[in-house]
N, C-alpha and C positions, 0 to 999 in steps of 0.2 A: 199288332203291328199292321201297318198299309199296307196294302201288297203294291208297293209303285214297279215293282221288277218289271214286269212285260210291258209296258209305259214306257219308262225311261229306254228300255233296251229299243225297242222300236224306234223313238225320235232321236236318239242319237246315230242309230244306223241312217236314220233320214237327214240327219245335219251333215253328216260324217259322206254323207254320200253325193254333200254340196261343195264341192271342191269351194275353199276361200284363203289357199294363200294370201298372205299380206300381199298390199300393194299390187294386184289383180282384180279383175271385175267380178272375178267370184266374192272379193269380200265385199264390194257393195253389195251384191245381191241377197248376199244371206241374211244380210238387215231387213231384207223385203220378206226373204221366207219367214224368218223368225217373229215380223210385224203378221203376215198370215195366219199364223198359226195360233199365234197370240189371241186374231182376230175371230179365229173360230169360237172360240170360250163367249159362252151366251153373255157375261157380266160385260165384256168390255163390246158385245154389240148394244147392250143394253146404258152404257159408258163410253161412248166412242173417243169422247175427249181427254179419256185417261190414257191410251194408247197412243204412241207417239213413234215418227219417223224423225229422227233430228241430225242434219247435218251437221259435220264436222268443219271448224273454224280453223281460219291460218294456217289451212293444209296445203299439200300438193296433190292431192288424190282426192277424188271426186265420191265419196261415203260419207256411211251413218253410223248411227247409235239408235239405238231401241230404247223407251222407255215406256213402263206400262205402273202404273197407281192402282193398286187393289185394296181401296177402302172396307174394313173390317165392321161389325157389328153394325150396329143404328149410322155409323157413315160421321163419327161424332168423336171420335178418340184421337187423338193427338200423334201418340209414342207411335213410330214407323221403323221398321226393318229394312234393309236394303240388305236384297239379292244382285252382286256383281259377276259378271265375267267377262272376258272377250272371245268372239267371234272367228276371229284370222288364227291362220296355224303358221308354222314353215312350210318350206320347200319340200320337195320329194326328191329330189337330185339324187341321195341317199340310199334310194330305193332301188336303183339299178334296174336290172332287169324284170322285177315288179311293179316300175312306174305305174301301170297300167292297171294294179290293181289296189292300187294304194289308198283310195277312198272307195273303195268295194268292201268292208272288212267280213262278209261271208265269205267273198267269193277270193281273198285274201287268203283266209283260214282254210280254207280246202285247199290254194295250193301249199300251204306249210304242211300242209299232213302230209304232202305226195312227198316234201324236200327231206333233206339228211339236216334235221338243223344242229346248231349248237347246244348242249348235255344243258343249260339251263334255261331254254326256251321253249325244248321237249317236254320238262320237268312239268314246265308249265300248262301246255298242251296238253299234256295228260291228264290234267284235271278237269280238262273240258270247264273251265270257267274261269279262261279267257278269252276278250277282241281286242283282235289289232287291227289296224288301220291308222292314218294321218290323221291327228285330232280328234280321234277316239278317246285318248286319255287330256290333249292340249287343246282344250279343254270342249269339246262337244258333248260329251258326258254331263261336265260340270252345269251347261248350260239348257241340256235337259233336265239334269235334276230340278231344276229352277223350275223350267216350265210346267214339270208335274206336279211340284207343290204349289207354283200360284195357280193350275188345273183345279187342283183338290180345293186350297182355300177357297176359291172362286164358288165351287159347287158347294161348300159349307159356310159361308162368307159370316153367317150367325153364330159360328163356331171360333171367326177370328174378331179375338178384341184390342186390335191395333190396324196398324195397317203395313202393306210391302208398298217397297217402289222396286222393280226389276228394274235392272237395264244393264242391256248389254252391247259394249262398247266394239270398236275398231282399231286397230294397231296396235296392238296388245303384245304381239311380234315384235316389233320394232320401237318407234317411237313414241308411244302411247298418246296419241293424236286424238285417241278417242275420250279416253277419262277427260284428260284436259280441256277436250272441247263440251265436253258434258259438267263441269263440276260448276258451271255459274245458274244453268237448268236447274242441275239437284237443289240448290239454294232458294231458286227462287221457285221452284215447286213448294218447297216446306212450308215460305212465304204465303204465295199462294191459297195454297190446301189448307195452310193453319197446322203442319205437322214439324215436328219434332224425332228428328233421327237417335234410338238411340243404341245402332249398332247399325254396321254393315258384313255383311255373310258373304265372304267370297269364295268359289266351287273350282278352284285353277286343285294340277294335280296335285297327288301325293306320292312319294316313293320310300323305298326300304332306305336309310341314312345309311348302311355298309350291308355288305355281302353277310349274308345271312340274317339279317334283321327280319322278326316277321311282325313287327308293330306296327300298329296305323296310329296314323298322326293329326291331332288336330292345333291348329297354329293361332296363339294371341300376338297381332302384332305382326312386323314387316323387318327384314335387313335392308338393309338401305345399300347404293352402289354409288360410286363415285368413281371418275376417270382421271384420275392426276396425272399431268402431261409434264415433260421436260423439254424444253427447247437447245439446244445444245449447240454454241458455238465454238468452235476452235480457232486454228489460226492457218492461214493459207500458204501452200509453199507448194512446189513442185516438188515431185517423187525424189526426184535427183538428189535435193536438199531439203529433205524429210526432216531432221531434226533443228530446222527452220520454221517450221512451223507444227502445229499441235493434232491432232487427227480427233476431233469431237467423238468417233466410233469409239474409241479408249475410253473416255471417257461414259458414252451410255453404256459400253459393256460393265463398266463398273458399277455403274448407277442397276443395272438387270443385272448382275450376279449376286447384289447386294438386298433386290427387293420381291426379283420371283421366286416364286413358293415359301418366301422364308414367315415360318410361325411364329417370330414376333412381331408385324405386321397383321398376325391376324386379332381380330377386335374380341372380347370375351364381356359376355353381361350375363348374367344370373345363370352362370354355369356354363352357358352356349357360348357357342363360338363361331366365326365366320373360317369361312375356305379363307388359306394365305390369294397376295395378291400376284397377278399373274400377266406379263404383256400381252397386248392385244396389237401395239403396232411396233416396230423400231427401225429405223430406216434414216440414210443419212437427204439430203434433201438437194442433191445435184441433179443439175435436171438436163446435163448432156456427160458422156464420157470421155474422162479426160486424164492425163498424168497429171495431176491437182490433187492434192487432201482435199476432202469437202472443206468445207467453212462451215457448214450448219449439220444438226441431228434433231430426229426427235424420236420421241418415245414415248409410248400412251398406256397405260395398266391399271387394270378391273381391281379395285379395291371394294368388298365390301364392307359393313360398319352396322355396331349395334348401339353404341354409348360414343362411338366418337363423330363428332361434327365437322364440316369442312373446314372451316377454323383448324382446329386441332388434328387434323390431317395435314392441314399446308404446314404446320409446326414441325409434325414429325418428319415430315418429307425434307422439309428444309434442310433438317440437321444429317440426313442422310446424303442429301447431295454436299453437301460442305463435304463430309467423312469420304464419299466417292472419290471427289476431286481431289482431296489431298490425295490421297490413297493414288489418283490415276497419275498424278505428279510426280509423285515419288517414285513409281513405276516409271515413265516418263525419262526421269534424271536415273534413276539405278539403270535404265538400258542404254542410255546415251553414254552415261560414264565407262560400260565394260564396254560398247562399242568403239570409244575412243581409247581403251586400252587394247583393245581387238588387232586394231587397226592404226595402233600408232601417234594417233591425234595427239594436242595436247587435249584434255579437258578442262572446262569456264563453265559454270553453273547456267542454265536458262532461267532466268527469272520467270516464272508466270504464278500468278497470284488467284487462289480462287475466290469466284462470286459467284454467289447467288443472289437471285432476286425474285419475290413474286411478281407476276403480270402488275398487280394492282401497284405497286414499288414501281415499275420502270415506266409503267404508264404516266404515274403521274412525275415523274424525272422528266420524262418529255413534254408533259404540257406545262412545267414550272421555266421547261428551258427554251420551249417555240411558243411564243404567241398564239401563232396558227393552228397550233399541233390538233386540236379536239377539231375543228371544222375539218380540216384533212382527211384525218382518220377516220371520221364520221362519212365525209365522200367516200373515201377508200371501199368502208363498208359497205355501204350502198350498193355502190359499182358491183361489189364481189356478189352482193345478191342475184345479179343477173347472168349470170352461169350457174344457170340448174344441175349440173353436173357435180356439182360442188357441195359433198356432204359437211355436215356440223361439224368431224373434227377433223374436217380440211380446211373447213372452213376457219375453223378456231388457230389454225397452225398458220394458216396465210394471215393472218391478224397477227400474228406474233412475230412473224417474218419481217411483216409492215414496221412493225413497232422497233425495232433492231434496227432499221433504216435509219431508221429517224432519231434512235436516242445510242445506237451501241459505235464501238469502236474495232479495232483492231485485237483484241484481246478476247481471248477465252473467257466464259461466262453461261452461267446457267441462268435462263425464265422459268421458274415452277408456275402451272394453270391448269385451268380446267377445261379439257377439250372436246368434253362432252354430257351429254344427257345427267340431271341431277334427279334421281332416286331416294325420295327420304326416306331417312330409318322411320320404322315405329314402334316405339318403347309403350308398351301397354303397362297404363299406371294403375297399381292394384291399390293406391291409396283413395282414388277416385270412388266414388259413388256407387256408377254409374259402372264402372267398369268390376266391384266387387261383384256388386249384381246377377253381371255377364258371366263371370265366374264359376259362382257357386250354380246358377243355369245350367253351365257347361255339363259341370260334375255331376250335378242331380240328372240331365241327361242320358250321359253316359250310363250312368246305373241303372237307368233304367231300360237303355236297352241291354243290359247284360245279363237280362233273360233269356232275349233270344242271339244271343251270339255273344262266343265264350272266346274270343280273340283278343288282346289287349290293345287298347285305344289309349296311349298318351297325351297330355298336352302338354303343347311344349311351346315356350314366349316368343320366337321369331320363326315364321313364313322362309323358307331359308333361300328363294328364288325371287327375283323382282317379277313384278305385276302389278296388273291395274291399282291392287290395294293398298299400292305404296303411295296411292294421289287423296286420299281421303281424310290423313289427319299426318300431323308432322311432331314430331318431339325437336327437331332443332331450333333453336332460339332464335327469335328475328337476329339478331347479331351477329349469333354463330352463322347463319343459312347467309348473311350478308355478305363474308367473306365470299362463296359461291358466287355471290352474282359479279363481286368487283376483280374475282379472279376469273372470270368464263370471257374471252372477247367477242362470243357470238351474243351474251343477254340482250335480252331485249330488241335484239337485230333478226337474227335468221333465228335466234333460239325463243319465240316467248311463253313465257309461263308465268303463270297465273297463281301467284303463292300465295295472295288476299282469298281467294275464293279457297285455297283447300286450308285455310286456317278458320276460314267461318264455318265449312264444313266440320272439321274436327272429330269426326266421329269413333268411338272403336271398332276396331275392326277383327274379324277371324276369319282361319280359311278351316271350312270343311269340306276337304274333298275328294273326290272320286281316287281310287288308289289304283297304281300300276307303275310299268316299266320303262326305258327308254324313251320318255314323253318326245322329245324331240328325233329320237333315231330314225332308223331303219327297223328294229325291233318294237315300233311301239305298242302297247297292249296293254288291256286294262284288267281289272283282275273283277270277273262281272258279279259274283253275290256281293261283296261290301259296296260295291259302286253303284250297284244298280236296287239294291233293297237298303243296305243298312244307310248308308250316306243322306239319301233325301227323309227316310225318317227320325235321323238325328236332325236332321235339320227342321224338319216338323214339331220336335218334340223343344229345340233350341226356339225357335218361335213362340209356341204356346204355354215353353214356362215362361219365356221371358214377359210378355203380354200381362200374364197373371202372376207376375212376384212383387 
């Protein structure tokens, strides 16, 4: 076995020690350290042109991407590896009264010994083999590992008979600004260089799937996330004369009583399963206060997916807002009716009748019915680009607002769309080649280090968290991913993305990586002998079978 331990532990205390919140000038800069450090490696002083500073496209933030080509044997082999990760961590807000040592993770771990902590953090502590710190585990680790192994290849490059392309991306956090801006590069490197990708290695965490798990995991494949939004109109009336008109908030609470946490929403492929889906926003959309119903609602929730496509999302969605709105109707009339026995009234049925509609459905309702309508709306868009202030799925909800203008009426109504970032699934096809290959690699791997370490290492078909990995190959069908673009109203405007360039990529992809706890918390901490010894030599061992099978 390598001994990479005291390597990797070093340059991650040294990355970790490079503050690079997303959207901060720490993360520009760590593209600079990471290109440094890169550049110390005799091969790539000896190669300067394989080493690379590449800025990011279409952004609002001023960063990079790393990429560095470590050609194998005689400099003549085709087949390439790619080592992935990103750069940027979160916030520390978390950290409290530790701010201050949040990217120190020594100086971190000394004050947890003075503290009283919580019975499973001790536990941990007590084994003296772990570090915490900010992007210890998300992923600085991950991105040392990387660098130790193209370290080693580099100094035995006669030893490699293929070749890696590293790189390491930006906004990985957030938007993933950085793959995107990088995946028309990786193409035409291949192009270029004459290489042939045929697997990508991604080193983002790993964690225990439930309390008391003590398996590590390694992942074929990616869950994919999607944001299905509901636009929610009611009908207007003052408080006074409330059952005058409709209160939209009824009806999203229906629509969220019926879709958070609930486990038939969640997606199920070869055993696995996705977390149910859960709000991320809900809010009605008055924008002064007033004794008024709103008129409008909306509501946004993290759906992830393993086998279902957005297509067949907006299907199932559909049919649950239809089931909502009756449902909030009939509620509706059964409270209006004992209120008018309450109180005397006679009672007369409210007629209101439910619709739904997708984006792509009312959109084109409006430009069959205005002329004008696509030049307009197209201004529209425009104009809203010029409020920076203005994130994608405000952005997405003020286009839907727009659109209601122009094509809705007086009556209650639901818009189903997509009001945010698309995330493909990746369904790793074992009927493939190329991908058994990868496989029986894995497995032959694994056994092999299970000489020196007697822990059990699973693998298991879906990555269960979004990442850069999810931009590399896509399982949804041009037609299915279609639906996406005709239901999103930021494509192509404030949102683009680049779905020609990750379908010529197409690669398989896994993740192998570094293991630990609260990746994003306040506890975060990595668990150091599998992350810092066994992880880069599975990944050594994942390269040099694959090269020679």
């Amino acid at each position: 076995m390598i001994q990479f331990r005291e390597e990797v532990y070093r340059m991650t205390q040294e990355l970790v020690e490079h503050p690079s919140i997303v959207g901060t000038i720490g993360e520009r800069n760590i593209a600079a350290q990471i290109y440094e450090m890169l550049g110390e490696i005799p091969y790539f002083q000896d190669h300067p042109a394989y080493l690379r500073l590449v800025p990011t496209i279409q952004d609002d933030h001023d960063r990079f991407n790393v990429m560095a080509l470590l050609k194998g044997a005689d400099g003549s082999k085709k087949e390439t590896v790619i080592l992935m990760g990103h750069m940027d961590t979160h916030d520390i807000e978390n950290y409290g009264e530790w701010k201050r040592l949040a990217f120190s993770p020594s100086e971190l771990l000394d004050q947890w010994n003075k503290e009283n902590l919580p019975a499973p953090i001790q536990e941990d502590l007590n084994t003296n083999n772990w570090l915490p710190g900010r992007g210890v585990l998300s992923m600085k680790s991950g991105i040392a590992i990387q660098l130790a192994v193209m370290k080693y290849f580099a100094k035995h490059v006669k030893q490699l008979n293929g070749n890696i392309l590293f790189i390491a991306t930006c906004d990985g956090k957030r938007h993933s600004r950085g793959i995107l801006s990088l995946l028309k590069e990786i193409n035409h490197m291949a192009k270029k260089e004459n290489l042939t990708y045929i697997t990508a290695i991604n080193q983002n965490y790993t964690t225990p799937r439930y309390e008391g798990d003590s398996s590590h995991y390694i992942y074929l494949g990616a869950t994919g996330k999607l944001n299905p939004s509901f636009f929610v109109v009611g009908k207007v009336s003052h408080v006074e004369q409330a059952f005058a008109g409709f209160d939209p908030n009824l009806l999203l609470a229906e629509l969220t009583h019926r879709l958070d946490y609930n486990p038939e929403y969640c997606d199920e492929m070869f055993g696995e399963v996705t977390l149910p889906p859960v709000s991320i926003e809900q809010t009605d959309l008055k924008r002064c206060s007033d004794p008024v119903i709103s008129n409008t609602a909306f509501a946004s929730y993290n759906l992830f997916v393993h086998s279902w496509s957005p297509k067949e999302v907006l299907e199932r969605l559909r049919k649950l807002a239809m089931t909502a709105f009756e449902v909030a109707i009939s509620k509706y009339q059964s409270r209006y009716r004992a209120f008018c026995e309450l109180s005397g009234r006679p009672y007369q049925p409210i007629q209101i009748k439910p619709r739904v509609y997708t984006y792509e459905e009312f959109y084109n309702r409006c430009r069959r019915k205005y002329p004008d309508f696509e030049k307009q709306i197209l201004y529209f868009a425009m104009n809203l680009l010029n409020d920076e202030s203005i994130d994608l799925q405000e952005y997405s909800k003020r286009m839907v607002e727009e659109l209601w203008k122009w094509g809705g009426d007086n009556e209650p109504a639901i818009i189903l769309f997509y009001s945010s970032y698309y995330v493909p699934r990746i369904v790793f096809n074992e009927d493939d080649d190329l991908s058994q290959r990868l496989i029986h690699v894995i497995q032959a791997s694994v056994q092999q280090l299970k000489k020196s370490w007697n822990k059990t290492i699973q693998i298991r078909k879906f990555y269960p968290y979004a990442s850069e990995m999810n931009f590399v190959a896509m399982s949804d069908k041009e037609i299915e991913q279609q639906s996406f673009e005709k239901n999103m109203p930021a494509w192509g405007i404030k949102y683009p993305f680049d779905m020609e360039e990750i379908r010529k990529l197409n690669v398989p992809v896994i993740n192998i990586g570094p293991y630990g706890k609260d990746p994003h918390g306040k506890w975060e901490r990595m668990e150091i002998d599998y992350s810092m010894q066994i992880v880069p030599n599975l990944t050594y061992l994942v390269i040099q079978n694959l090269f020679q099978s």
